[in-house]
C-alpha positions in Angstrom: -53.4 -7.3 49.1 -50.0 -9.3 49.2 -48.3 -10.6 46.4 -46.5 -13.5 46.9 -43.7 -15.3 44.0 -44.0 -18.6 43.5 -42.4 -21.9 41.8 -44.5 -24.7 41.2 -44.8 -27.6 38.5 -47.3 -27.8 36.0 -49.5 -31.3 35.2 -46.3 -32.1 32.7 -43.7 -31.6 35.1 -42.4 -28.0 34.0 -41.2 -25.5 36.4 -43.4 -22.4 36.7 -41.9 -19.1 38.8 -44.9 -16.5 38.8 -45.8 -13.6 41.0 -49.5 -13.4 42.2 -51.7 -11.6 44.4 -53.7 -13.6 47.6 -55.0 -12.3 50.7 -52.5 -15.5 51.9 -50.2 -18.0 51.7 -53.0 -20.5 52.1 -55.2 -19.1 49.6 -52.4 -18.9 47.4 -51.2 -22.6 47.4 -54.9 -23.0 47.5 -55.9 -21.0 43.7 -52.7 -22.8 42.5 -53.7 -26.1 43.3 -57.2 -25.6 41.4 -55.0 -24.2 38.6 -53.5 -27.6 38.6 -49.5 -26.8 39.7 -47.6 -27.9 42.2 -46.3 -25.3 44.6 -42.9 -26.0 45.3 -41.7 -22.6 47.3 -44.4 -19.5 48.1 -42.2 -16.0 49.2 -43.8 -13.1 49.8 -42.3 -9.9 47.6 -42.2 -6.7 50.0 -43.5 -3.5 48.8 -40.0 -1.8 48.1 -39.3 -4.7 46.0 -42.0 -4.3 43.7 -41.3 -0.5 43.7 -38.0 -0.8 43.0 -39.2 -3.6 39.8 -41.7 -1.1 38.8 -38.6 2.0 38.6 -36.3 -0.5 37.4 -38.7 -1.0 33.9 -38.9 2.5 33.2 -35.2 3.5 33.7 -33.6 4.4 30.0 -31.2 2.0 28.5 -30.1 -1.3 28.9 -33.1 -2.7 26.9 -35.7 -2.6 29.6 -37.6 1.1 29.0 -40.9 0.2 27.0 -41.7 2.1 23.7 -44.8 3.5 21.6 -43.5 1.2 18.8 -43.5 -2.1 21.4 -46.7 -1.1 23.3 -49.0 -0.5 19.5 -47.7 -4.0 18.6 -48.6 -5.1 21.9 -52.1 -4.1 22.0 -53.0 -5.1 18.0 -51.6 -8.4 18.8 -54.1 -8.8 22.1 -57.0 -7.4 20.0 -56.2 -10.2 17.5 -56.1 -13.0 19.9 -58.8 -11.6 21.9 -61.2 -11.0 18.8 -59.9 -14.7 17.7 -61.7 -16.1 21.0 -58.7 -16.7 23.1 -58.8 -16.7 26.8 -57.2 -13.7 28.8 -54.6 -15.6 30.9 -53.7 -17.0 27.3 -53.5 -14.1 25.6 -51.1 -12.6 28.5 -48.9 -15.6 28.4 -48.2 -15.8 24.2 -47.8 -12.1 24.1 -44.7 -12.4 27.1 -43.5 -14.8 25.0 -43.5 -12.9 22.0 -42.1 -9.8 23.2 -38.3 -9.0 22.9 -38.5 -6.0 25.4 -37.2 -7.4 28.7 -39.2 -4.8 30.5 -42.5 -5.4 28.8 -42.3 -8.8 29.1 -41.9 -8.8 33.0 -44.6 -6.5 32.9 -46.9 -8.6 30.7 -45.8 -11.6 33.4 -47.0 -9.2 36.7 -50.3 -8.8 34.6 -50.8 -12.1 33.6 -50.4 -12.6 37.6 -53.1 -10.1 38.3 -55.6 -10.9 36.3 -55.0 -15.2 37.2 -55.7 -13.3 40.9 -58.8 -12.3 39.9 -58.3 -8.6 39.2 -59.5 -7.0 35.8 -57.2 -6.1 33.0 -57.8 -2.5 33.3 -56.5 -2.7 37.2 -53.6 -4.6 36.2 -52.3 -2.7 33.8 -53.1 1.1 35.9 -50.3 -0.1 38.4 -47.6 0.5 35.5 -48.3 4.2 35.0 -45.3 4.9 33.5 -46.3 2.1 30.5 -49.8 2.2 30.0 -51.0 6.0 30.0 -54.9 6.9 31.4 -56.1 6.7 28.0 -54.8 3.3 27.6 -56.2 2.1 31.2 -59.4 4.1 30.3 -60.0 2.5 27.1 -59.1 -1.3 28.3 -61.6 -0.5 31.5 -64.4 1.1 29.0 -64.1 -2.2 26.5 -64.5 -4.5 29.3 -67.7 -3.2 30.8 -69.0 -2.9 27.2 -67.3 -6.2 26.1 -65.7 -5.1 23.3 -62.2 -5.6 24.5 -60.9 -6.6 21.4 -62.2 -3.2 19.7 -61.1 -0.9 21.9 -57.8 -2.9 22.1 -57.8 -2.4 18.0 -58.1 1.7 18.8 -55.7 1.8 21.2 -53.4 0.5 18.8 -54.1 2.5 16.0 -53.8 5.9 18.2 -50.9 4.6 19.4 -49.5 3.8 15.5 -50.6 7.2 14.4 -48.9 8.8 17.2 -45.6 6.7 16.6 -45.7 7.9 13.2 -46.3 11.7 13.8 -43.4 11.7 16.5 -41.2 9.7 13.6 -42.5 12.4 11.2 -40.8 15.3 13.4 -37.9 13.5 13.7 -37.1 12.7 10.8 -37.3 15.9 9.7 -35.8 17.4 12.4 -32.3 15.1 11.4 -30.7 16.8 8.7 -30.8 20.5 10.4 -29.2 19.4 14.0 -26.7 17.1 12.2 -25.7 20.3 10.4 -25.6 22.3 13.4 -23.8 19.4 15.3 -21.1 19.7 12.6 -20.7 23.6 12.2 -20.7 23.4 16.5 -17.8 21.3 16.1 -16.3 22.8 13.2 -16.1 26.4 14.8 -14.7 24.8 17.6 -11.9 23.2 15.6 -11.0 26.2 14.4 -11.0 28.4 17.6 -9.4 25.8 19.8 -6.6 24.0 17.5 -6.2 26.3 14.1 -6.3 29.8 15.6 -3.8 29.4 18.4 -0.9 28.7 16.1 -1.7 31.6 13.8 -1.7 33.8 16.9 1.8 32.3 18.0 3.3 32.7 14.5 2.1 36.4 14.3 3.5 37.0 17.7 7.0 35.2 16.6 7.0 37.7 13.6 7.5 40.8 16.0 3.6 41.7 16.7 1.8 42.3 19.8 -1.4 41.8 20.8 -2.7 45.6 21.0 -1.4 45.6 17.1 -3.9 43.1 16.4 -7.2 44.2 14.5 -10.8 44.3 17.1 -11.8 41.0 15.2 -8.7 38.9 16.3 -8.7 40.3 19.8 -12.2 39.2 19.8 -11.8 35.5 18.6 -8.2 35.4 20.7 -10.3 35.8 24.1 -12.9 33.2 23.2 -10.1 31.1 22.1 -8.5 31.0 25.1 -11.9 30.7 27.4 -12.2 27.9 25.6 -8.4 26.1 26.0 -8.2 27.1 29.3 -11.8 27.3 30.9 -14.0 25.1 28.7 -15.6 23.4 31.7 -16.8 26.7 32.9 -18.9 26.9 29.3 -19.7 22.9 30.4 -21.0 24.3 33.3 -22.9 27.4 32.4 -24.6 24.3 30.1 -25.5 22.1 32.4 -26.7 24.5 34.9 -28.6 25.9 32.5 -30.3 22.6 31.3 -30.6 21.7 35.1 -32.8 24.9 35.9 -35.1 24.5 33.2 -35.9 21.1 34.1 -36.8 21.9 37.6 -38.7 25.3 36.6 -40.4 22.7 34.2 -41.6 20.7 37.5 -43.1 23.5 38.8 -46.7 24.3 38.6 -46.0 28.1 37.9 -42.9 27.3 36.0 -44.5 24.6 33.6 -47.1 27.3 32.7 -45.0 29.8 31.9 -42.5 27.3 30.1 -46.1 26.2 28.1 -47.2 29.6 27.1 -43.5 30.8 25.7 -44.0 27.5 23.8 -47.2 28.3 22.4 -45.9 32.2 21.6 -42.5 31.1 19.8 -42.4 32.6 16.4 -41.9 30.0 13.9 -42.3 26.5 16.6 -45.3 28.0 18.4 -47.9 27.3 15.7 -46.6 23.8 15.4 -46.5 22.7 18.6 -50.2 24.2 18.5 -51.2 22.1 15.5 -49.7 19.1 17.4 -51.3 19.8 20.5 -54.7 20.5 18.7 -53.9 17.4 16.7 -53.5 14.8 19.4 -56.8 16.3 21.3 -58.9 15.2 18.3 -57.2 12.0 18.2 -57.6 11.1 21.4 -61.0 12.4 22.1 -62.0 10.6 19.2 -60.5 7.2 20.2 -62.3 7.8 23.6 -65.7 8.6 22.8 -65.7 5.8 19.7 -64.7 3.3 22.4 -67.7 4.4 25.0 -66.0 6.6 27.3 -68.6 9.1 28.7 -67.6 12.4 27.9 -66.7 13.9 31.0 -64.2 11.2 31.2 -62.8 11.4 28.3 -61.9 15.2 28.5 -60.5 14.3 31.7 -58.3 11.9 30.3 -57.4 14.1 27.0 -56.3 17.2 29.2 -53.3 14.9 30.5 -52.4 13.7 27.2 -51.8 17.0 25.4 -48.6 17.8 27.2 -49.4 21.5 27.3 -50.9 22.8 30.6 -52.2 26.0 29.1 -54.1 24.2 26.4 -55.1 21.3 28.9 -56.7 24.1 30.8 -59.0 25.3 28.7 -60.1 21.4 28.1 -60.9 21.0 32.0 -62.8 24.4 31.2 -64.8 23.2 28.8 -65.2 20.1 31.0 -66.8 22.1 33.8 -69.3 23.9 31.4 -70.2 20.7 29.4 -71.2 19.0 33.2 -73.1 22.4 33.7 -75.2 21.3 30.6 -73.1 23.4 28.1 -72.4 22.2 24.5 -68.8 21.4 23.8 -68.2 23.6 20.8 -69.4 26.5 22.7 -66.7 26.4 25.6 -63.8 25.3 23.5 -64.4 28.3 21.4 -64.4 30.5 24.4 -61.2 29.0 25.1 -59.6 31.1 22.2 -57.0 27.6 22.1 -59.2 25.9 19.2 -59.3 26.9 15.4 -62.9 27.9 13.7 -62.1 25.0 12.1 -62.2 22.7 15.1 -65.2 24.0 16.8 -67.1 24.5 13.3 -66.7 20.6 13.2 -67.1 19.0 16.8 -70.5 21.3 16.1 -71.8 19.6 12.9 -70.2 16.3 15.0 -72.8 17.3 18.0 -75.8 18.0 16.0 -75.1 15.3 13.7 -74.4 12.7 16.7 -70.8 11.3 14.7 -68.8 13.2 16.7 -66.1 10.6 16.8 -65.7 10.5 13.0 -65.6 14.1 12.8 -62.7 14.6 15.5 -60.9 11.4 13.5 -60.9 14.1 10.5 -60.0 16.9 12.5 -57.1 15.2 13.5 -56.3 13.6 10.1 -56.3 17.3 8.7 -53.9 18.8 11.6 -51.7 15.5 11.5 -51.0 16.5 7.4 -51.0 20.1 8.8 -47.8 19.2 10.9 -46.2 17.8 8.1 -46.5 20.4 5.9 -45.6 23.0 8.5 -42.4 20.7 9.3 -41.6 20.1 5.8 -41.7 23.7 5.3 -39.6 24.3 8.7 -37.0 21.8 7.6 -36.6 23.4 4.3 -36.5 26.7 5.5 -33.7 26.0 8.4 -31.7 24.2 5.9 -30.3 27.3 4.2 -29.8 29.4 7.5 -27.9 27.1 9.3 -25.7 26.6 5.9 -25.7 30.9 5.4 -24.9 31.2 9.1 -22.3 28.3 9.2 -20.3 29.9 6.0 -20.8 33.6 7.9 -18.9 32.4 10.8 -16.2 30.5 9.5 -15.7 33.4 6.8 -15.7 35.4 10.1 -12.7 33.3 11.3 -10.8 33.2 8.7 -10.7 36.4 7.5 -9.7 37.7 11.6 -7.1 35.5 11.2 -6.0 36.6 7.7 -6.5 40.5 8.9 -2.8 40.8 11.2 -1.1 38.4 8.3 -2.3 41.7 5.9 -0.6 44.2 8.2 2.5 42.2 8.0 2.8 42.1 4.9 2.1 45.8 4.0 4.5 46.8 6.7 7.2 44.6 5.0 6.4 46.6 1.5 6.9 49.6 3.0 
């Protein structure tokens, strides 16, 4: 179907310029007109313009990429004013006021469009993939055939809350240790590039030559001059290096492999785990507490837990649970779920709560991350600080070493 921009003036004489969807010009002016507006100019929007609106939004910077922060207060403020009895279109048209980000808000306006063109919210929003996930789209299309849009609208943003506050968690924690290894990276460098140079000059001003110098200075005089004279070669090695991971990321074999080192890393590999396990039983519990069958939902939670080896074992289970399995039984088979896990989505199936009992799964791994990060952080902390005084004590004494043979040659 078309979509076609319009201007056209409302019953008080105020200019409105909307996008909407019609199957023509005529129908268009037509649905306006029993809107009450005016249409004053009707253009129809070719599809590379709308694809090129659609990238535009999700491009980083410049105030127009869409956050989990903007899109929880997004959907609690709909549930609100949905639950509060206000009409769809109205809802749409407050909340674009509301918004400060530019890109949500010509989002919210190509929605409000949609669903004034008679398409459902859940189809609106599942053209802006790169905004509103599957589990968003499944849980808005699962609350309106219930007609409890307002609840699942409520879920949504508390899943969306508790996964803004686990990320912040990390992060937060995660700070302190990369601003200390930002300022050893750039201390070391200091010293190679700008301190150690001049000592080298003024030892080779004294009478020395380089073959007098002890193994440690030769060592940190070569990287010293790799790094005056060829540092873009280093800049290079980096970016190459960043550049080939990200491809053998986009790979299907590549992204499996990259997922199972992931899982296998000594120290980060049961975190990312406990993450992984942690947002499964979030969002399998938001799912099935909204009414989304069950072979849905573990459709829709294998591409939310970001970890293809882990998301395979959920499609897995999927295909025995259709087969008539139970969905402890296959998960445990999977060897990706703690006791712990399966234990409860088993008291959860006999039981028939097995929303609340994935809600404390995931409760229990959520304070599991931050105790594991809490742990990491402190843990890291002294390393970095033991390695950073081992390397600069490295440097100075290599540099102190040729001024000690100077000086005991001058006593003899």
């Amino acid at each position: 179907m078309p979509t076609f921009q319009y201007t056209a003036r409302d019953k008080q004489g105020q200019q409105v310029q909307q996008t909407m969807e019609a199957s023509s010009k005529d129908a268009l002016v037509k649905a306006l007109r029993d809107q009450g507006l005016t249409p004053t100019a009707v253009k129809e929007q070719k599809s590379s313009s709308l694809a090129k609106k659609q990238i535009n939004i999700s491009i980083p910077g410049f105030g127009r990429k869409v956050g989990l922060k903007d899109l929880a207060i997004f959907c609690r403020q709909f549930a609100t004013m949905i639950n509060a009895g206000v009409s769809l279109v109205r809802c749409l048209d407050v909340l674009e006021q509301q918004t400060s980000n530019v890109g949500l808000k010509e989002i919210i306006r190509d929605i409000q469009a949609e669903v004034e063109g008679g398409a459902t919210l859940s189809r609106a929003m599942a053209k802006f993939p790169r905004v509103f996930s599957e589990l968003a789209v499944g849980l808005v299309r699962a609350g309106e055939v219930g007609g409890v849009l307002d609840e699942t609208l409520e879920r949504l943003a508390v899943f969306m809350e508790k996964d803004l506050e686990l990320r912040q968690k990390i992060k937060s924690a995660m700070t302190y240790p990369v601003l200390v290894l930002i300022v050893a990276i750039l201390i070391v460098s200091g010293l190679v590039m700008f301190i150690l140079p001049k000592f080298m000059s003024l030892f080779l001003e004294l009478g020395m030559e380089e073959s007098d110098f002890p193994a440690p200075t030769r060592f940190l005089m070569n990287v010293s001059n790799f790094m005056i004279s060829k540092w873009y070669i280093l800049l290079l090695i980096i970016a190459g290096l960043w550049f080939a991971i990200g491809r053998i990321k986009r790979t299907k074999v590549g992204k499996r492999i990259y997922d199972t080192l992931v899982l296998k890393l000594p120290v980060f590999g049961p975190l990312n785990h406990k993450i992984a396990v942690a947002r499964f039983a979030r969002t399998l519990s938001t799912l099935l507490a909204s009414g989304v069958p069950i072979l849905q939902a573990f459709e829709t939670v294998a591409g939310t837990v970001a970890n293809d080896i882990i998301a395979d074992a959920i499609l897995l289970s999927r295909a025995s649970i259709r087969e008539g399995d139970t969905i402890a039984d296959p998960l445990a088979e999977s060897r990706m779920f703690p006791p712990m896990v399966v234990q409860m989505i088993t008291i959860g199936e006999e039981t028939g709560q097995l929303d609340s009992m994935l809600e404390k799964v995931a409760d229990f791994y959520e304070r599991e991350v931050d105790t594991a990060v809490e742990s990491l952080t402190a843990a890291i902390e002294p390393v970095m600080i033991v390695l950073l005084g081992f390397i600069v004590g490295f440097i100075v004494i290599s540099m102190f070493l040729p001024l000690i043979g100077i000086i005991s040659n001058l006593s003899n």
